[in-house]
C-alpha positions in Angstrom: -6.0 5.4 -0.7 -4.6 6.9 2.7 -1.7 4.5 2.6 -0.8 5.9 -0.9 -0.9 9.0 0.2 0.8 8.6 3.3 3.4 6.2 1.8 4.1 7.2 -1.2 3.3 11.3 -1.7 0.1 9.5 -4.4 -2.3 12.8 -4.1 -5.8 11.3 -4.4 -6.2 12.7 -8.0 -3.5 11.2 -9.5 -5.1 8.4 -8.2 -8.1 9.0 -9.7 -7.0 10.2 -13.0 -5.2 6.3 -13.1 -6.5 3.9 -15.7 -8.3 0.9 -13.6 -5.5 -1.3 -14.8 -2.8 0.8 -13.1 -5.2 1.4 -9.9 -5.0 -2.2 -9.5 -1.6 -2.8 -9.4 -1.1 -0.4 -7.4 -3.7 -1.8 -4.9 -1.8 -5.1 -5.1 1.3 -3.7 -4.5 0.1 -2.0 -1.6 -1.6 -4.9 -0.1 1.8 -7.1 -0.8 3.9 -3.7 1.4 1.5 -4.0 4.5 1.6 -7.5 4.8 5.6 -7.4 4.5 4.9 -4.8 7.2 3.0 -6.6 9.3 5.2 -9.7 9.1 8.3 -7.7 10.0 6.4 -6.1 12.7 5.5 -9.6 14.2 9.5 -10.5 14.0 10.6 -8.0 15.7 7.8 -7.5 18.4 6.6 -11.1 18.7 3.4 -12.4 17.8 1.4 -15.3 16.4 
């Protein structure tokens, strides 16, 4: 929930107000950024 809002400008009601399908997705999509994030992260600093 932070990330969308911190990310993306996703208030936490118009997360709410989502239909579970759409929450999901989004939560996917989310998970799928901060592990691109994390592996460019590791590139550029090093790491296992």
């Amino acid at each position: 929930m932070y990330l969308m809002f911190k990310y993306k400008s996703m208030l936490p009601s118009q997360f709410y107000k989502l239909p579970y399908g759409e929450k999901r997705i989004l939560l996917c999509f989310m998970k799928r950024e901060i592990e691109e994030r994390n592996e460019e992260m590791k590139q550029m600093y090093g790491g296992e």
